[in-house]
C-alpha positions in Angstrom: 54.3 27.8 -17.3 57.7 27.3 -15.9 58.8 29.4 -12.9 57.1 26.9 -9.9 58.6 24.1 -7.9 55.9 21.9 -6.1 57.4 20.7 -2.9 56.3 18.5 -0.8 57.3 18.5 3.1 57.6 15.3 4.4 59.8 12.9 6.4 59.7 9.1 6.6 57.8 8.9 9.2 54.5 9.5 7.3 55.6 7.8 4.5 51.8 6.5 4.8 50.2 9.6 3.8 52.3 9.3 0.3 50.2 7.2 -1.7 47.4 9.7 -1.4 49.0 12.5 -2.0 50.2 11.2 -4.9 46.5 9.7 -5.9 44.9 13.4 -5.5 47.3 15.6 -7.8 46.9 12.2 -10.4 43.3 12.6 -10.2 43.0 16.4 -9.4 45.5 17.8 -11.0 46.4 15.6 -14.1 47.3 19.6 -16.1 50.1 20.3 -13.3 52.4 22.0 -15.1 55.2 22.2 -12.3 57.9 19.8 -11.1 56.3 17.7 -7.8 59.3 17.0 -5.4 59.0 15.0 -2.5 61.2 15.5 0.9 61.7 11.8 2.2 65.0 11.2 4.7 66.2 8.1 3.2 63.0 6.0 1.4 63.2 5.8 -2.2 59.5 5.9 -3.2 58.3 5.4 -6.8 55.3 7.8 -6.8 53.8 8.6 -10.4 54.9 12.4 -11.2 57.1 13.1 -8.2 60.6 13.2 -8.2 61.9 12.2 -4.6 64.5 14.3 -2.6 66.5 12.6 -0.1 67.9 14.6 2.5 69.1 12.9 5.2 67.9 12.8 8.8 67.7 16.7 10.1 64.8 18.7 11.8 62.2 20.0 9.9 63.7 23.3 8.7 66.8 22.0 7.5 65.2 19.3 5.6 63.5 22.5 4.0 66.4 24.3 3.4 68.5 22.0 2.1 65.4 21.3 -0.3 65.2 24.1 -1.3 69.1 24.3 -1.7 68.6 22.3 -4.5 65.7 23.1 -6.6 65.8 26.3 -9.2 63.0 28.0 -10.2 61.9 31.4 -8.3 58.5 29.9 -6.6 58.1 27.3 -4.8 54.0 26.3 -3.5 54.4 24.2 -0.2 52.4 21.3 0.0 52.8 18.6 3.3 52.0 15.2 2.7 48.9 14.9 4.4 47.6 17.9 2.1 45.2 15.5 -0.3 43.3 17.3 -3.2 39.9 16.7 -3.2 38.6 19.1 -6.7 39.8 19.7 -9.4 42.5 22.4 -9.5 41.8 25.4 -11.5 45.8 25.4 -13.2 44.6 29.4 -14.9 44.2 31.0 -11.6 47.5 29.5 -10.3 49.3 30.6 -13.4 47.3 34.0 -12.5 48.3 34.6 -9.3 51.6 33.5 -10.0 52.3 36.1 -12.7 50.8 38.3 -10.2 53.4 37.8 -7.4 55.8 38.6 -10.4 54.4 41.5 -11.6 53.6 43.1 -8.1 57.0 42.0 -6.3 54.9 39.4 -4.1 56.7 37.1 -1.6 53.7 34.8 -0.7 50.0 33.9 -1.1 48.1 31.5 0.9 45.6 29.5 -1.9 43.0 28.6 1.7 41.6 31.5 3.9 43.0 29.8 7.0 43.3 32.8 8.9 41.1 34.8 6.2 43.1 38.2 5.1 42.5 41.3 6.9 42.2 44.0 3.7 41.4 43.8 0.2 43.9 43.6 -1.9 43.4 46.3 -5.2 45.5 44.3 -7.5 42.8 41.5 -7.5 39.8 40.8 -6.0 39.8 37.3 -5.2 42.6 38.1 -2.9 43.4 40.1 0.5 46.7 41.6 2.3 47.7 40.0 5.6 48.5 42.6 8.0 52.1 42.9 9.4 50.5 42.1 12.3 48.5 39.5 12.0 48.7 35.9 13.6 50.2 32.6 11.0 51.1 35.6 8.5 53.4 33.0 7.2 50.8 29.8 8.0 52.4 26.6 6.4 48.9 25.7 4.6 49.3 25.2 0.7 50.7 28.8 -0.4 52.5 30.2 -2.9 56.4 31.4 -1.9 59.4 33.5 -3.4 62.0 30.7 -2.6 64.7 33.1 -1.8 61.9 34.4 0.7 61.4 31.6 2.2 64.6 30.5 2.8 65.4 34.1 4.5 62.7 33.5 6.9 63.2 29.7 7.7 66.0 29.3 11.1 67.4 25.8 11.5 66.5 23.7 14.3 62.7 25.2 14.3 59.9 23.3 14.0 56.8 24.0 11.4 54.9 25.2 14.4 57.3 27.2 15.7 58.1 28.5 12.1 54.8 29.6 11.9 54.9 31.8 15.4 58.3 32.7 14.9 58.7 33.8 11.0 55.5 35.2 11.3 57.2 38.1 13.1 60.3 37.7 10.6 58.0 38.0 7.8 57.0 41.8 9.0 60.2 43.1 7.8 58.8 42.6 3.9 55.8 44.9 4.2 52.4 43.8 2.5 53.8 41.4 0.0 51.8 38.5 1.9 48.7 37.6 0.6 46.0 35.0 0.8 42.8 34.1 -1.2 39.3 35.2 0.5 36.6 33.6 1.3 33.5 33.5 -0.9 30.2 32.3 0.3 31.7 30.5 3.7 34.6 28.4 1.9 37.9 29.0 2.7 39.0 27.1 -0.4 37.1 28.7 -3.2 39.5 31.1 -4.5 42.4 28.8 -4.3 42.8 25.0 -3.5 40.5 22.3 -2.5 42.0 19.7 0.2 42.2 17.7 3.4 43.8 19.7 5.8 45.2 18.3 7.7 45.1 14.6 7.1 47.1 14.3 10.8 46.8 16.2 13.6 49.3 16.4 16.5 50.4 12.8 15.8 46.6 11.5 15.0 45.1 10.7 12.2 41.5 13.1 11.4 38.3 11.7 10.4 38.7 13.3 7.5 41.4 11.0 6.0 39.2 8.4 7.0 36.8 9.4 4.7 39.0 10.3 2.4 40.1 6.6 1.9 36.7 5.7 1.7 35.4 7.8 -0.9 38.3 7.7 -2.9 38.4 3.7 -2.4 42.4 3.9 -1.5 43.9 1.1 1.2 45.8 3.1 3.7 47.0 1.8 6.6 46.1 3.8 9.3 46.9 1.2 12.4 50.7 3.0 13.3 48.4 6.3 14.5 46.0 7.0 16.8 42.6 8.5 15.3 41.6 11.7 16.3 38.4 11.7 19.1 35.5 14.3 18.9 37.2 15.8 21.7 40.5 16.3 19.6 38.4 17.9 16.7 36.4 20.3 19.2 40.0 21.9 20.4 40.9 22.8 17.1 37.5 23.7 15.7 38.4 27.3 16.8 39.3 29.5 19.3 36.7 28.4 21.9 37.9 24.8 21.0 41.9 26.1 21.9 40.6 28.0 25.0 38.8 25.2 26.0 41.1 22.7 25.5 44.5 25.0 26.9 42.5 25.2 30.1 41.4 21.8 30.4 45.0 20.6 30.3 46.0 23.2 32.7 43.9 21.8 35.0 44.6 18.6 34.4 48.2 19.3 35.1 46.9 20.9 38.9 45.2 17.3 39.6 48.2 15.5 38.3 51.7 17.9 39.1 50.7 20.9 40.9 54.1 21.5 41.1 54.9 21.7 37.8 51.4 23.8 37.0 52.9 26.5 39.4 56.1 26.2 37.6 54.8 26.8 34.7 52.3 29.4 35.7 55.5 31.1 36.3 56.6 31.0 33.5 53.5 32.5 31.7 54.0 35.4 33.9 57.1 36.0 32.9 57.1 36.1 29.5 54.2 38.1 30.0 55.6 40.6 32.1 58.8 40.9 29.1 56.5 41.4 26.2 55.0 44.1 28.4 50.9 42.6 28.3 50.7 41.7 32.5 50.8 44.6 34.9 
């Protein structure tokens, strides 16, 4: 089925996290029946299946746009390098829910249930509408996009987190037209795609790759990151994990700076106080 563009986002950087990538859609996807294209800055890599786009040194959304500049077909699904298939990948339902994007005028759908969709969705039942309201509405976990949708909604000089903060209010303008699979029986990744996600996190490298490179018997040298503590998993586990951890480096930054925790206290307030939620 032609109409798709795999594309990976990626930077040199993490050139590490390429050779498993490129080992899970071998071994989990060997039906693919899309074009795999890789974002590097300047490396050249020679990765079985993926064609490498070289776009220069830029921030993260132009490296996007200018991707997506230059490939042609209407979808695209985003993938990051550090997203490593794990199962098999049902090609059918992706073909499915791709002819259903054209046939109901779709502009995304999110293949994990990270956030979970907030209505059902009567066009199918293994999927749900994200409200217009909803937090990461346009969450960068492997999804499903209308290109030209995407590129409306990405802004130069943003990052991926601010993207998803950010475009998430830019994506209200285009109605319900964002989707994502549901869960079924606790797993997120039933209905759509099984992977690591993330394989780093905020710099560090998860447990998960870890095992990852054990199971899957792969030599990855993980010595230019940092692993990720218990303490690291526990703050994004959830939103007790984030509460906790947002107020333990608050108070860390009393001990340390109190000047700068009263600064940015301030701040809080402010913002606050323009979006109309403090007194």
């Amino acid at each position: 089925m032609n109409g798709v563009d795999v594309l990976v986002s990626s930077f040199d950087g993490y050139s590490r996290c390429w050779g498993a990538l490129a080992h899970g859609i071998r071994k989990y996807w060997p039906d693919c029946p899309y074009r795999v294209h890789l974002i590097t800055n300047s490396m050249d890599p020679a990765l079985p299946r993926i064609t490498v786009l070289k776009v220069g040194d830029m921030d993260w959304s132009r490296r996007m746009l200018a991707a997506l500049g230059r490939l042609a077909e209407p979808y695209v699904m985003y993938f990051q390098e550090d997203y490593w298939l794990t199962q098999t990948v049902d090609t059918t339902r992706v073909e499915e829910y791709v002819a259903l994007m054209d046939t109901r005028d779709l502009n995304y759908i999110r293949l994990v249930a990270l956030p979970h969709p907030d209505r059902d969705f009567p066009g199918d039942t293994r999927l749900g509408v994200i409200a217009a309201d909803a937090p990461y509405r346009t969450s960068l976990q492997l999804s499903i996009w209308r290109r030209e949708v995407l590129r409306e909604l990405l802004v130069p000089g943003e990052t991926p987190w601010e993207f998803e903060l950010e475009g998430t209010r830019r994506s209200r303008d285009y109605g319900p037209t964002f989707l994502s699979v549901k869960r079924f029986n606790g797993n997120d990744h039933f209905w759509g795609m099984h992977y690591v996600c993330t394989a780093v996190n905020a710099g560090r490298w998860a447990r998960a790759a870890k095992e990852y490179a054990r199971d899957e018997g792969l030599a990855i040298d993980f010595g230019h990151l940092p692993a990720e503590t218990l303490w690291h998993e526990f703050k994004r586990s959830g939103r007790t994990g984030a509460f906790v951890g947002r107020w333990a480096h608050r108070l860390r930054m009393l001990v340390v700076d109190p000047m700068d925790f009263a600064r940015q206290a301030y701040a809080r307030a402010c913002r606050a106080r323009s979006k109309g939620t403090a007194p």
